[in-house]
N, C-alpha and C positions, 0 to 999 in steps of 0.2 A: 496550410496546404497550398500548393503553387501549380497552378492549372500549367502544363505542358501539350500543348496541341490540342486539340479538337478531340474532345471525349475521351485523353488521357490525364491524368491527375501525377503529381510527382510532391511527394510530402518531403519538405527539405529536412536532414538530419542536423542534429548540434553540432555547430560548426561548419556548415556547408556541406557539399559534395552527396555523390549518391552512392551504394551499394547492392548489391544483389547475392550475400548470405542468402542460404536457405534455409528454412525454419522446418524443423522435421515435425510432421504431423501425427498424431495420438492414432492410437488402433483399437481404444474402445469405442463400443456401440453406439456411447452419447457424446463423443467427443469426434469432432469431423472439423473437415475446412469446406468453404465454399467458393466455387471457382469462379461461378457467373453469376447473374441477377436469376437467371431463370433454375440455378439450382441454391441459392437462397432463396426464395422465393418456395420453391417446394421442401426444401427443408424445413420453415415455416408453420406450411402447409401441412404436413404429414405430424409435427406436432404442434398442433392447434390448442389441445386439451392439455398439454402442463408448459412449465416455464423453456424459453430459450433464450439463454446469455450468449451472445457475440459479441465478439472480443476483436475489433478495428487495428489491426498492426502491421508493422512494417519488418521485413528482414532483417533492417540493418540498426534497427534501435534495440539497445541492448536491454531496455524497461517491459520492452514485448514480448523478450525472450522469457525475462523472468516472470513477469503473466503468464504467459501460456504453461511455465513447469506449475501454477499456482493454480490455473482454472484443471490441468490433469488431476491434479490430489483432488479439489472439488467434486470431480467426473466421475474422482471411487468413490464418492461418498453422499453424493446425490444421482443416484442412477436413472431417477425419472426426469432430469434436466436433459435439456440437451447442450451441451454446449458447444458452437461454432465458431472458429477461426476465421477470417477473413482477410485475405491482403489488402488494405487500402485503397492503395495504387494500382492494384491489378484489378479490380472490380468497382473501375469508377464510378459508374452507373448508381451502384448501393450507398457508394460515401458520399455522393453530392446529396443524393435523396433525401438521410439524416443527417447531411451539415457536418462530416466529419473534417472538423481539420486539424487534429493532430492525435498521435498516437502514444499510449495506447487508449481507447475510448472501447467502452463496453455500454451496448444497448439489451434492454429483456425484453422480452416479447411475450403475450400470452394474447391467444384466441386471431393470432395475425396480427395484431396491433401490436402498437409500442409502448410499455406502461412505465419506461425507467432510463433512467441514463448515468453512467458513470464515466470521467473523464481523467484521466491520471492514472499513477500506478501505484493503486491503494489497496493491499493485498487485506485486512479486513475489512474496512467498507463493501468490496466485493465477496468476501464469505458471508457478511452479513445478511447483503442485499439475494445472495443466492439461496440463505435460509431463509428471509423472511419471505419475498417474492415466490419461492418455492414450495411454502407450506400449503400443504391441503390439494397441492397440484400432482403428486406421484400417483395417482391408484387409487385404486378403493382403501377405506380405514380397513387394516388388519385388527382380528380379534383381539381385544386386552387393552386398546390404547385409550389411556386415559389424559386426555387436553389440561385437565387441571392442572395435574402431576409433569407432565411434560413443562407445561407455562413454568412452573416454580423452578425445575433444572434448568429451562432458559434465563429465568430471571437469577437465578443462583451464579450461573458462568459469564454473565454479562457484567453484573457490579462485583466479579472477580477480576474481571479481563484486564483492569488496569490496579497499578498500586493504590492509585486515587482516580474515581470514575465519578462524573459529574452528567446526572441526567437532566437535560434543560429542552426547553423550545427553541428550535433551532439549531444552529454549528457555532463555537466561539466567534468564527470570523464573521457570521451573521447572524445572533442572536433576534427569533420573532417573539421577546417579551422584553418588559420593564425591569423582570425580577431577575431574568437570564442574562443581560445584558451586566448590571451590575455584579451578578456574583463572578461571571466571568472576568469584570476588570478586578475586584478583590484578590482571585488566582492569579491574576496577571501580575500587579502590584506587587504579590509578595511570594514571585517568581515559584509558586508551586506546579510543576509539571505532573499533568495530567492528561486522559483521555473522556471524550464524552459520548453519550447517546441523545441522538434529537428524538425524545417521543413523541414530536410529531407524526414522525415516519413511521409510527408503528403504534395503533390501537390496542392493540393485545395487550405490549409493555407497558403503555401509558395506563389503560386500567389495572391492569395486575398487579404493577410495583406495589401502587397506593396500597392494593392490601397483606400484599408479601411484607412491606415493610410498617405497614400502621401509621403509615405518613399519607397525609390524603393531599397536598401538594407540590408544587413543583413551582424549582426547581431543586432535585435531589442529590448531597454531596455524601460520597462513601469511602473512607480509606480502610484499606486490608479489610475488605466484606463488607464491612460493618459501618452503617446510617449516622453518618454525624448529625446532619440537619438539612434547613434547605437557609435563605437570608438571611433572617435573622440570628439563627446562629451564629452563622459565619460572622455577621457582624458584631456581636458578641465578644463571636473569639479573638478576634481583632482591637475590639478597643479594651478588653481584657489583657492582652498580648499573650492568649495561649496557642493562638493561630502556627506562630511556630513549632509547638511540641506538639501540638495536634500531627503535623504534617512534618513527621520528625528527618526523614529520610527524602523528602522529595528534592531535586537540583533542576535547576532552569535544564533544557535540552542545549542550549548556548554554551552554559556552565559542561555540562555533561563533553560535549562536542571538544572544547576546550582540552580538558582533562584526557578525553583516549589519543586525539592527534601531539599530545605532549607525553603519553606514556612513555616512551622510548626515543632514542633520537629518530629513528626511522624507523615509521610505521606505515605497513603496506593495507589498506581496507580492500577486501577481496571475496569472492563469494569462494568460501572455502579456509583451506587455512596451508601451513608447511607441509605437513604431511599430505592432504587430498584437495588440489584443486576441484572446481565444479565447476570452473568454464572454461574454454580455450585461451581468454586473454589472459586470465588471473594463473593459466599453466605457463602461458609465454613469460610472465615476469616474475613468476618465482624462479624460473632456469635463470634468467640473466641475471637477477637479484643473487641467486645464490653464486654466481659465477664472478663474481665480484668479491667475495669474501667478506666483505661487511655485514654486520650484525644489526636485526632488524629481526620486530614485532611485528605479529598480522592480527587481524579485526575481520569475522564475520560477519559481514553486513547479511548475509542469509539467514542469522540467527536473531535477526534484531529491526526491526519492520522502523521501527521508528529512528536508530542511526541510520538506517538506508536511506531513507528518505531527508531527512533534515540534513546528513550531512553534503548532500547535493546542493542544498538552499546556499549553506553556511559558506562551502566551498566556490558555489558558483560554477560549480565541475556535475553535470549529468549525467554521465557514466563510471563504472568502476571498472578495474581496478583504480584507485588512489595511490598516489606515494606523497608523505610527506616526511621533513627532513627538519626535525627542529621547531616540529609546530608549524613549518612551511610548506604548503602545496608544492610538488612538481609537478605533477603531473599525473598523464596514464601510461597504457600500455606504448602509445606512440612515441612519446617526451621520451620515456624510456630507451625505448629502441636508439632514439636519435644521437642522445648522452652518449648510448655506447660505442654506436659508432661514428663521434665525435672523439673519444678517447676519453670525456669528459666524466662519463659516470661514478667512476670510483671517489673522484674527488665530489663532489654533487653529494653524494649518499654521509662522505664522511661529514660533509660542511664546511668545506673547502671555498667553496666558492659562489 
C-alpha cells in the first residue's frame, strides 16, 4: 500500500498505474459497503452480538471482484453475518488502523473487536472461517437442533472436501508439530496433491475427528473419505512402496498446470467459457479471439479454486483472462488488444511468431 498525501492511501495495482472501476454493491440486508470510519464503526456497533466479515478491496483488482461475487453467495447463506465491503483507498482511516496493505484482505469482528484476519483471495479458507467464526452467533438455537449430528455432517464434508485431505497442526507452509511437519514433506516427496485442515484452528474438529474416526491422533491422512492413517502409516507405505497405489490418481498441481495449458495449441483460462462469458474482460476476448478465426480451447478457472489460484503463481500473471499459445503465456486482455492492433495476432495465436 503506498501512502499518497496526507490521510489518503493509494494501493498500487499489478503492474503499476491506478484505476477507478466501480464495484456494484449487494442489496441484501447483510451485505452493505462502508463509506467512512464513522459508518464502520456503526455497522460494528449495531452488530455487536454475531459475526462481521469485511472484505478490504480495491475497484480495480480483478481478485476483489471475484471476492465480493463469493462473500454475496455466503450472505444467502449465512443470514445472521454481516458482511461488509470496504474501499481501501477511500476509507483510509479504517486500513491504516488494521495495517491493510494489500488487497483483498478480509478481517471478522465479534463483540467490536477483531478476532480474525484473512489475506489473499482464498475462496474456502474464507467459507470456512465464516462457518466456523459464525457458529452459535446467528440467534437463538431453533427447536430440533442437534450439535452432535450437526458436528458429524461437518466432519463428513470436510475429509470429503478434497480428493486427499490431510488434517495436521498447522498450514503445510507452516507446520506447529514434529509429526505434521514430516508427513507433510512425505506428500511433498512423492508429489501427492492435496488439501488440509489445521485443527488447531478449530476445537470442535480437533476433538470430534478423533472420535468420528476412532483415531485419537494427529496428524490425520484420508483419501476418497475414508482414514488411511496418520505417520506411521504413511511411513509404512512408503518403505513398503504402496504409497503410490494408495494415492492412485493424485498429480503435482505443477504436473496438473502443465497438462491444461498444453491441452490445445491455444488456450484461453477465463471466468466463464465460449458460450457465457462472466466478466467484462473474458467478453472482450472471446470477440477478438473469435474474430480471428483461429481455433482455441477455454478453461474455467470459476469452476476450479485451486487452477485459479496456482495458475497465477506458475504464470507469474495475476489476473485473468490468460492466453496461451503452445504451452506459452501471452498474455491478457491488454497483450491481446495490442497484437490486434499491431496486425500481429493471428499470427501470435497460430505460432508464428
Amino acid at each position: 500500500m503506498e501512502e499518497s498525501g496526507k490521510g489518503y492511501l493509494k494501493l498500487q495495482r499489478p503492474g503499476g498505474g491506478f484505476d477507478d472501476r466501480l464495484v456494484m454493491s449487494g442489496s441484501m440486508a447483510n451485505l452493505t459497503d462502508a463509506t467512512s470510519l464513522q459508518h464502520f464503526e456503526e455497522l460494528l456497533k449495531n452488530n455487536s452480538k454475531s459475526l462481521t466479515a469485511v472484505h478490504f478491496h480495491a475497484p480495480w483488482a480483478p481478485q476483489c471482484s471475484q471476492m465480493n461475487e463469493v462473500m454475496a453467495e455466503l450472505a444467502k447463506e449465512h443470514k445472521h453475518t454481516m458482511f461488509v465491503k470496504l474501499e481501501a483507498e477511500a476509507v483510509p482511516e479504517v486500513s491504516e488502523k488494521y495495517e491493510i496493505t494489500s488487497v483483498p484482505t478480509f478481517l471478522f469482528f465479534k463483540g467490536g473487536e477483531k478476532i480474525d484476519r484473512l489475506d489473499g483471495a482464498h475462496a474456502p479458507e474464507l467459507t470456512n472461517k465464516v462457518q466456523r467464526l459464525g457458529s452459535g452467533g446467528g440467534g437463538p438455537a431453533r427447536a430440533g437442533d442437534v450439535p452432535k449430528e450437526d458436528l458429524n455432517e461437518r466432519l463428513k464434508r470436510l475429509i470429503n472436501a478434497a480428493p486427499c485431505m490431510l488434517f495436521m497442526k498447522g498450514s503445510p507452509q507452516e507446520p506447529r508439530c514434529g509429526f505434521s511437519r514430516q508427513i507433510v514433506q512425505i506428500l511433498k516427496d512423492h508429489s501427492v496433491q492435496y488439501s488440509s485442515f489445521d485443527i488447531l484452528s478449530d476445537e470442535e474438529v480437533r476433538q470430534g475427528l478423533k472420535t468420528y474416526a476412532n483415531w485419537p491422533t494427529y496428524p490425520q491422512v484420508y483419501v476418497s473419505g475414508e482414514l488411511i492413517g496418520g505417520l506411521d502409516i504413511m511411513k509404512e507405505l512408503v518403505e513398503s512402496g504402496e504409497l503410490e497405489n494408495t494415492f492412485p490418481k493424485t498429480v503435482s498441481l505443477e504436473n496438473r498446470l502443465k497438462s491444461l495449458i498444453n491441452k490445445s495449441p491455444v488456450m484461453l483460462f477465463m471466468k466463464g467459457n465460449k458460450e457465457a462469458a462472466k466478466c467484462g474482460f473474458s467478453r472482450q476476448i472471446l470477440e477478438i479471439m473469435n474474430g480471428t478465426g483461429v481455433e482455441y480451447d477455454t478453461f474455467d478457472i470459476l469452476g476450479d479454486e485451486e487452477v485459479r489460484q496456482g495458475l497465477k503463481k506458475y504464470s507469474n500473471w495475476p489476473t485473468y483472462p490468460q492466453v496461451y499459445v503452445k504451452g506459452e503465456l501471452i498474455g491478457g486482455v491488454d497483450i491481446i488488444k495490442e497484437l490486434k492492433e499491431n496486425g500481429e495476432l493471428a499470427s501470435v495465436l497460430k505460432g508464428e511468431n
